[in-house]
Backbone bond lengths (Angstrom), bond angles and torsions (degrees), N, CA, C in turn:
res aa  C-N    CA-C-N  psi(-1)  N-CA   C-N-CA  omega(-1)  CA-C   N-CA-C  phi
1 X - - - 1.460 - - 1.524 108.44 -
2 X 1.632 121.75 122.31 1.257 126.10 178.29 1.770 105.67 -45.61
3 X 1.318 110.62 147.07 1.756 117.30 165.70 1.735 92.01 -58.41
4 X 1.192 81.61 162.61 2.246 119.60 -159.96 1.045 98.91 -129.17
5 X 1.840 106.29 105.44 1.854 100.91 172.77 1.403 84.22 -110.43
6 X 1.956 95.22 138.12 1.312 96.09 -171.19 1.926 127.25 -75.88
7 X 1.483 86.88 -15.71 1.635 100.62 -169.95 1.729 94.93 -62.06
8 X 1.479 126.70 -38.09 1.837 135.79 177.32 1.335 106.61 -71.52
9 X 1.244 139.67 -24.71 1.209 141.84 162.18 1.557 138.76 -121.84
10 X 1.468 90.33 70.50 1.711 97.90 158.44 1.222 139.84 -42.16
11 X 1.186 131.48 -33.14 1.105 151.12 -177.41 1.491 116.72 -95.08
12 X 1.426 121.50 -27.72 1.270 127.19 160.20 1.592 129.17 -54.47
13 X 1.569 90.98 -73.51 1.339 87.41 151.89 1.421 122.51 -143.06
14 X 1.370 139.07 136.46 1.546 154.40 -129.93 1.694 100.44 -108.68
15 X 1.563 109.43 117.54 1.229 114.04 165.34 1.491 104.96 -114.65
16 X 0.988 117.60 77.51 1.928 109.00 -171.12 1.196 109.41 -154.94
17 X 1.671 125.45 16.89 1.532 133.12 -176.68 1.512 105.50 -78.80
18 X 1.543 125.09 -35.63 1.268 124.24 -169.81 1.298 117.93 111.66
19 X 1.015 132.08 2.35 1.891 162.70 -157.13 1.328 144.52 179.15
20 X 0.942 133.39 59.66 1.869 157.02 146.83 2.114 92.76 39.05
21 X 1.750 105.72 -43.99 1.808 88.27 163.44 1.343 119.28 -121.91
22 X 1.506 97.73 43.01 1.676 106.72 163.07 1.636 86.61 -104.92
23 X 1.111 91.25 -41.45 2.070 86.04 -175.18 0.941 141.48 -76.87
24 X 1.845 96.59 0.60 1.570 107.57 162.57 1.623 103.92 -99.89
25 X 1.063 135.17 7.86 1.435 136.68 169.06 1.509 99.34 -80.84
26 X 1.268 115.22 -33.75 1.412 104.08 -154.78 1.862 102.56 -76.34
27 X 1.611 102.22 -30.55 1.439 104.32 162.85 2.000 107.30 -23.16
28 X 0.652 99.16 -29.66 2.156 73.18 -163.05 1.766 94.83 -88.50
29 X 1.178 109.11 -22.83 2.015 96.34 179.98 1.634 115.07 -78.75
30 X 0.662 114.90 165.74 1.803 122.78 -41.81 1.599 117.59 -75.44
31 X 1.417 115.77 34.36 1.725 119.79 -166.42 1.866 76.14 177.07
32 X 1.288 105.97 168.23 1.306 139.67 164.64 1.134 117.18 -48.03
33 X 1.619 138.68 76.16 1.467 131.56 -168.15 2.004 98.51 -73.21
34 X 1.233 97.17 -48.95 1.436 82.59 -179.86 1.926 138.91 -122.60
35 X 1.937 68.48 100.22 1.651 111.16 -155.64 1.558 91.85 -89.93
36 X 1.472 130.16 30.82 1.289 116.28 149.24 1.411 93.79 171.10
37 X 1.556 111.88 -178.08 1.324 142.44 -166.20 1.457 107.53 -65.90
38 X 1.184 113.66 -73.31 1.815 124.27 147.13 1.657 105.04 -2.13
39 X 1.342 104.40 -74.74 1.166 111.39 -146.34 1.896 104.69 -86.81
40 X 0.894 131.58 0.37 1.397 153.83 -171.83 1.687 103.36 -103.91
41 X 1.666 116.47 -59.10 1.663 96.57 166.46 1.448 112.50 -65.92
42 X 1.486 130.30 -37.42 1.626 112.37 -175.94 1.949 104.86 -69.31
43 X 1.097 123.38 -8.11 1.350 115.62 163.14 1.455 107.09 -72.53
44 X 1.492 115.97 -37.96 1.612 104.64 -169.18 1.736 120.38 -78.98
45 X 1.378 88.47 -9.28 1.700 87.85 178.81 1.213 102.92 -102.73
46 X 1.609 140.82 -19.69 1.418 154.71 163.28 1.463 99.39 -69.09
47 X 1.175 146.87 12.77 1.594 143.70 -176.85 1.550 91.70 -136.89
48 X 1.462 116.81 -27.27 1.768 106.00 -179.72 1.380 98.78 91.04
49 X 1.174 140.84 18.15 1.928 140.91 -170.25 1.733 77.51 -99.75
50 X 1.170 142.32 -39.79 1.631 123.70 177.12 1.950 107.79 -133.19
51 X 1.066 109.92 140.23 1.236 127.24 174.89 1.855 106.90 -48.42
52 X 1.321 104.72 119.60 1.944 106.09 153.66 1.233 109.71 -17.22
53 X 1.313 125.91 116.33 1.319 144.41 135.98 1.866 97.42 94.60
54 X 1.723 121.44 45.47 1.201 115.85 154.18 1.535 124.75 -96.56
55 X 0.983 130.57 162.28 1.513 132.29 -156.21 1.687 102.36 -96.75
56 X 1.301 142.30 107.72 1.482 147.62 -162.36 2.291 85.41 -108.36
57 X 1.481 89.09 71.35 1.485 73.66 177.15 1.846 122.28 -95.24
58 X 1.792 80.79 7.68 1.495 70.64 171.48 1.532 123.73 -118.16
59 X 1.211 91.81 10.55 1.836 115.60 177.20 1.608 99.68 -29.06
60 X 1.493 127.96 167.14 1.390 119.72 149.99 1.555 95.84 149.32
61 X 1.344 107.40 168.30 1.964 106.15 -143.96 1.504 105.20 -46.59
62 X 1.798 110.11 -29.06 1.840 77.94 175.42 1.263 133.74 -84.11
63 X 1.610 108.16 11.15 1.734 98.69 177.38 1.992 93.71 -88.43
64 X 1.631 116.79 -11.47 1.454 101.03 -172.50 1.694 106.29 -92.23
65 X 1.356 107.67 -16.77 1.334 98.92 143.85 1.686 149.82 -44.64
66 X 1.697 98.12 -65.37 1.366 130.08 150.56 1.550 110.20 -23.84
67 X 0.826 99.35 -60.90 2.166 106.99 -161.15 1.934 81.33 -99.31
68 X 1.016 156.69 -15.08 1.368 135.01 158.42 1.669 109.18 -63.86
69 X 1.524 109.14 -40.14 1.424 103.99 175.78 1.401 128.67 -81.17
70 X 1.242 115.54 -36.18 1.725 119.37 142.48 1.534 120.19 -24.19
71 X 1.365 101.66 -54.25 1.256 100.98 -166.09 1.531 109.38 -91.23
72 X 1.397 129.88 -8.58 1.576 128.58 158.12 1.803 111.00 -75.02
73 X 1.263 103.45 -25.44 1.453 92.35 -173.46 1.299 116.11 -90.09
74 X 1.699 102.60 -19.73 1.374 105.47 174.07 1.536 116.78 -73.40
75 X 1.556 109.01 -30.21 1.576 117.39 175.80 1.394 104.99 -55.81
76 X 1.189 117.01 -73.56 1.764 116.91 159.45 1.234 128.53 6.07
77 X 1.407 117.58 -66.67 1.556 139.65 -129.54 1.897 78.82 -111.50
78 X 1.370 139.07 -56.41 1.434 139.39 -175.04 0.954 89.12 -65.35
79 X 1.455 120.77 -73.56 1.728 112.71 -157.59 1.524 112.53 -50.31
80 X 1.124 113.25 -45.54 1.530 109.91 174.14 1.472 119.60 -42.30
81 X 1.442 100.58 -62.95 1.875 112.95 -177.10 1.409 93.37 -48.43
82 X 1.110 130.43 -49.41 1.844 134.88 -148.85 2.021 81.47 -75.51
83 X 1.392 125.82 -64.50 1.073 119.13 -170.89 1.600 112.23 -45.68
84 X 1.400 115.12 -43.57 1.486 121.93 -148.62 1.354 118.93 114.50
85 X 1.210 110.63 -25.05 1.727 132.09 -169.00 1.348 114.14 -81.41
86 X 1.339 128.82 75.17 1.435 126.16 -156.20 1.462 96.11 -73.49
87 X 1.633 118.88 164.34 1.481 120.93 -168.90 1.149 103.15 -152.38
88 X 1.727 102.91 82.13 1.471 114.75 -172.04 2.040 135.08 -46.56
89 X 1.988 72.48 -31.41 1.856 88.81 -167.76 2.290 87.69 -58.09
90 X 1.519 98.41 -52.82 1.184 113.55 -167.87 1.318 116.73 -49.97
91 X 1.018 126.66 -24.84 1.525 159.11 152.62 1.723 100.57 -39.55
92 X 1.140 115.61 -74.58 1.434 127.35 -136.28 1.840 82.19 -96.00
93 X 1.270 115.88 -42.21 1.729 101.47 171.65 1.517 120.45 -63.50
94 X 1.652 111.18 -43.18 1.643 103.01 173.64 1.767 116.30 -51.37
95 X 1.534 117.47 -45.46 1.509 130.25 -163.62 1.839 90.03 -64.80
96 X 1.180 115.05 -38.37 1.624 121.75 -163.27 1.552 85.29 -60.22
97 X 1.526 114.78 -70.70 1.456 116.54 -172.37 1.495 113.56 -54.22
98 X 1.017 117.61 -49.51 1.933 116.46 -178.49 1.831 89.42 -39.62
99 X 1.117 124.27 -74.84 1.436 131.51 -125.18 1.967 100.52 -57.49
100 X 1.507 119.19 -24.67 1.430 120.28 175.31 1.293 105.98 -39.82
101 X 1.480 131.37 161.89 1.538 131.23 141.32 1.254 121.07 -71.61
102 X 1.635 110.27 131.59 1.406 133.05 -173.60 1.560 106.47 -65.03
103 X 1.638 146.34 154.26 0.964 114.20 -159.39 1.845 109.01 -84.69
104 X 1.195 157.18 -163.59 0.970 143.02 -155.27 1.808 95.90 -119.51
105 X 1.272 123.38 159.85 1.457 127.41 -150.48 1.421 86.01 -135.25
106 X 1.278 130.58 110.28 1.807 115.73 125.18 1.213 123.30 -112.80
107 X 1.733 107.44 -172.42 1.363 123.25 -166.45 1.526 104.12 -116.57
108 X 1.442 99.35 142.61 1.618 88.80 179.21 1.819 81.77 -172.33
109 X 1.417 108.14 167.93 1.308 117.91 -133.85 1.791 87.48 -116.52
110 X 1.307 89.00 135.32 1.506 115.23 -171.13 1.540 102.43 -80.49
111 X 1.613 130.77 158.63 1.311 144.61 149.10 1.325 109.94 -14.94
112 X 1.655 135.99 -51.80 0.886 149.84 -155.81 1.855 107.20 -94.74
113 X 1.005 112.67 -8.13 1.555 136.13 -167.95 1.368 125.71 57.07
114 X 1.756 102.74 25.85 1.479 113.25 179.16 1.560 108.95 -101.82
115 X 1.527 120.19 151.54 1.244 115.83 -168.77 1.537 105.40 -71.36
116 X 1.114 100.37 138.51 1.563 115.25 168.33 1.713 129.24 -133.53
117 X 1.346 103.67 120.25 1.585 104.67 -165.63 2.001 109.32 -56.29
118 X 1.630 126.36 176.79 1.065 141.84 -133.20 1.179 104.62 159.65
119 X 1.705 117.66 133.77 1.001 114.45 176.29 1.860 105.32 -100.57
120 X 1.032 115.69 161.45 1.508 125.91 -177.93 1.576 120.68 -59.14
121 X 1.439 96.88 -48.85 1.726 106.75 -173.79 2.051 90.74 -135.76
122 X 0.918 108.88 -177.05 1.796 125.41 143.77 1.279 118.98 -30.66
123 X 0.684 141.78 86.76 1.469 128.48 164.46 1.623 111.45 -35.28
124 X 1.119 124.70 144.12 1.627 132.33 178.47 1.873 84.36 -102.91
125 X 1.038 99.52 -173.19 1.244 113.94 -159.46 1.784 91.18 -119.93
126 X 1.319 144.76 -38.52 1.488 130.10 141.57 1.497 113.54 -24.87
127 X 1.393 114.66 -68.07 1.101 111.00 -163.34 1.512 116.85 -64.06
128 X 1.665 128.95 -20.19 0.731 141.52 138.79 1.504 139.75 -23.48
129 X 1.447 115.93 -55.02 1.161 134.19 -134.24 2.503 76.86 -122.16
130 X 1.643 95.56 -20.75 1.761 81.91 173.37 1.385 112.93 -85.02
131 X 1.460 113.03 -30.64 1.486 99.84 169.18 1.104 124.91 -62.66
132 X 1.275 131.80 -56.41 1.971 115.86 168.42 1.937 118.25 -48.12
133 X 1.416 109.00 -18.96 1.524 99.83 -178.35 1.684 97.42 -87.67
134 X 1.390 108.11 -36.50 1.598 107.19 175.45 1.555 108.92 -35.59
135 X 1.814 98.48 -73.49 1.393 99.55 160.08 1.585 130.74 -13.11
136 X 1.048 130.19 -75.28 0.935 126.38 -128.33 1.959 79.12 -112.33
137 X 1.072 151.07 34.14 1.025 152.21 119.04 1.613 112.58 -107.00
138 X 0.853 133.64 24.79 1.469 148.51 149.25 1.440 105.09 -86.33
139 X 1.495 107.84 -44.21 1.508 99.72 179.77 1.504 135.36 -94.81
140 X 1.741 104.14 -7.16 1.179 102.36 -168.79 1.748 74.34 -102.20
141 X 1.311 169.48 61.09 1.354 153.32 174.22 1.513 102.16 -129.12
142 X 1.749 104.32 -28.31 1.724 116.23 -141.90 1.588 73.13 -111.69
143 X 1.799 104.28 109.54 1.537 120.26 174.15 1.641 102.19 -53.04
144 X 1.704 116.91 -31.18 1.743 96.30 -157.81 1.102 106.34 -85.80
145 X 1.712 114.38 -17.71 1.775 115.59 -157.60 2.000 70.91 -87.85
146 X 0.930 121.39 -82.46 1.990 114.95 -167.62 1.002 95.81 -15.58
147 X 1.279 141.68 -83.99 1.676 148.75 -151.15 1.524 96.83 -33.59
148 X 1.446 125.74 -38.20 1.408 143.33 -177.21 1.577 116.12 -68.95
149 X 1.312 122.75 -19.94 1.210 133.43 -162.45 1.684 100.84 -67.46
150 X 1.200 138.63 120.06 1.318 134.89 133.00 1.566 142.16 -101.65
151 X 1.360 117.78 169.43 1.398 115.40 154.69 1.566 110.47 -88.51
152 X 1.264 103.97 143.25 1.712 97.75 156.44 1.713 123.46 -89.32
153 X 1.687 78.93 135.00 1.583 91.71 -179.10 1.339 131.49 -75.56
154 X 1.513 103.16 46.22 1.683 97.61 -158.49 2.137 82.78 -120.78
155 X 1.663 95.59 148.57 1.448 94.52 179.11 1.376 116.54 -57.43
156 X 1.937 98.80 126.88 1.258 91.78 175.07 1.228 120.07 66.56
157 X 1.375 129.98 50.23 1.217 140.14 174.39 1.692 100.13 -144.27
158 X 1.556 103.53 124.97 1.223 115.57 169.82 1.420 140.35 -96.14
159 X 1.392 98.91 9.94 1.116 126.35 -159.84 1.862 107.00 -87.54
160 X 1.912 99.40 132.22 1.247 110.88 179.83 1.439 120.57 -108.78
161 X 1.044 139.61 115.01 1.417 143.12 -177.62 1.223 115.15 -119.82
162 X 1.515 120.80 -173.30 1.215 126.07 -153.74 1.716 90.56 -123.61
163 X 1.112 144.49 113.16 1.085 125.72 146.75 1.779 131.36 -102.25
164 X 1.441 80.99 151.01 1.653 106.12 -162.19 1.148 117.78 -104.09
165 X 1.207 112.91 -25.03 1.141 139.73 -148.08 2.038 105.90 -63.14
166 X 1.363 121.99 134.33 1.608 113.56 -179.30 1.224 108.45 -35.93
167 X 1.231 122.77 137.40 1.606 127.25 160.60 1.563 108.32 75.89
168 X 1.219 119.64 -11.06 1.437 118.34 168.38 1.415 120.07 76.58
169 X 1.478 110.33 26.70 1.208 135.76 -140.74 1.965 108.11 -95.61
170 X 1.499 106.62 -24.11 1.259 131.21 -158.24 1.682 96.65 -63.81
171 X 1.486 117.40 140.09 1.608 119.47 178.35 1.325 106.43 -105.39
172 X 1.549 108.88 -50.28 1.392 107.48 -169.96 1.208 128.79 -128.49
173 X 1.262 120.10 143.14 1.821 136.51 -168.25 1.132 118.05 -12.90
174 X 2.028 115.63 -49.71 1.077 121.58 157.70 1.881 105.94 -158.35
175 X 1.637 95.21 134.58 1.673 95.43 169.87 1.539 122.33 -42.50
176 X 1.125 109.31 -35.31 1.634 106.63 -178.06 1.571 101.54 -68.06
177 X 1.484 119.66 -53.60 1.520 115.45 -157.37 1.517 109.02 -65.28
178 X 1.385 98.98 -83.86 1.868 125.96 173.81 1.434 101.13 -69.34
179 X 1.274 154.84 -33.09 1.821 135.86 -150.39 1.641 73.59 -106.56
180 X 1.692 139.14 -18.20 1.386 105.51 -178.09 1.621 103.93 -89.06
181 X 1.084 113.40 -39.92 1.841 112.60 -172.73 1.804 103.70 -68.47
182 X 1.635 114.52 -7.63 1.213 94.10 174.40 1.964 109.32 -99.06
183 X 1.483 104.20 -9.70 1.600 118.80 175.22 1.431 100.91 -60.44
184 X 1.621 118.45 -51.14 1.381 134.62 -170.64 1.215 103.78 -46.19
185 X 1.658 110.04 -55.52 1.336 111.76 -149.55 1.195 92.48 -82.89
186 X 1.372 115.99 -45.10 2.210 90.36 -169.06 1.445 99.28 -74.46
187 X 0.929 135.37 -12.81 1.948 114.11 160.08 1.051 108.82 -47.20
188 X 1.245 120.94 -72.12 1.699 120.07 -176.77 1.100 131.41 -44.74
189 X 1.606 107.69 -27.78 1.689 111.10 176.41 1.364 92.95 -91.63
190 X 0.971 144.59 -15.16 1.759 131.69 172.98 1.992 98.02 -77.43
191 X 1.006 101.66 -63.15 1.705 102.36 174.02 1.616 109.82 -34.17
192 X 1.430 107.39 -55.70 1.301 98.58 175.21 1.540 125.86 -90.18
193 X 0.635 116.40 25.60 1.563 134.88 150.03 1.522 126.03 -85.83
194 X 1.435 99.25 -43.40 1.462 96.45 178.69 1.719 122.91 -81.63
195 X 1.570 102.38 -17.20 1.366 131.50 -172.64 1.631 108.92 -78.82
196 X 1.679 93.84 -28.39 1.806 93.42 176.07 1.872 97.70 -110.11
């Protein structure tokens, strides 16, 4: 499978939930976005967990393991809160993952002589895998960002995001994906309405 730059493929894989582990949930719609190793570092630099153009040389099936189980327990642990249905085990595996060190960040000055972030060492793939669980108990803790939590209302979309949006008004995951196939569809049922 050709390399995946994420900024050319929107639709491949989706950074537009509002949260780095809402946007690794969104990985499973609608098929398996991350169906390999390849495709798991261009998610991590498309999520912002590593800076454009760092070297993931130690990536390899167990970090796509790693971040598959992150990302079931994290599905768990939202969907639950969103249900009401708290999911303690799911609970106690995200906090396990948060607690690693994230990898360490400096600044140091780009070609252009503007600061540009860098990570310190390698990232390990823990330290990796604590910033999206950080996340995602950063987000379920902070009553105003939760209050924000939705499903999208688009058929058959499982997808949870954050909306921000004025008035809180937002239905679906994203206008381009779901608000266009649902524009489509009520055209057609107005077309066919007028047609019968």
């Amino acid at each position: 499978m050709p390399a995946l730059d994420p900024a050319s493929a929107p639709y491949e894989l989706r950074f537009d939930s509002g949260r780095v582990c809402l946007d690794l949930l969104a990985t499973t719609h609608p098929g398996e976005r991350l169906s390999g190793v390849d495709r798991l570092v261009v998610w991590c630099v498309g999520a912002g967990l590593v800076p454009r153009g760092t070297p993931l040389a130690g990536a390899g099936p167990e970090w796509l393991a790693a971040f598959r189980q992150l990302r079931a327990q994290t599905g768990r642990l939202v969907r639950g809160e969103l249900d009401g249905r708290p999911d303690p085990r799911a609970l106690d595996r995200v906090n396990a993952l948060a607690a690693a060190a994230p990898p360490p960040l400096r600044a140091v000055r780009g070609r252009d002589g503007a600061l540009v972030r860098v990570l310190g060492e390698d990232p390990g793939c823990a330290a990796l895998i604590a910033v999206v669980a950080r996340d995602a108990v950063d987000l379920l803790t902070d009553q105003d960002a939760r209050m924000g939590l939705r499903r999208c209302a688009g058929d058959n979309c499982p997808i949870v995001y954050l909306d921000t949006s004025r008035g809180r008004r937002r239905r679906w995951c994203s206008s381009e994906v779901c608000g266009n196939r649902e524009r489509v569809a009520r055209h057609r049922r107005r077309a066919a309405v007028g047609r019968g």
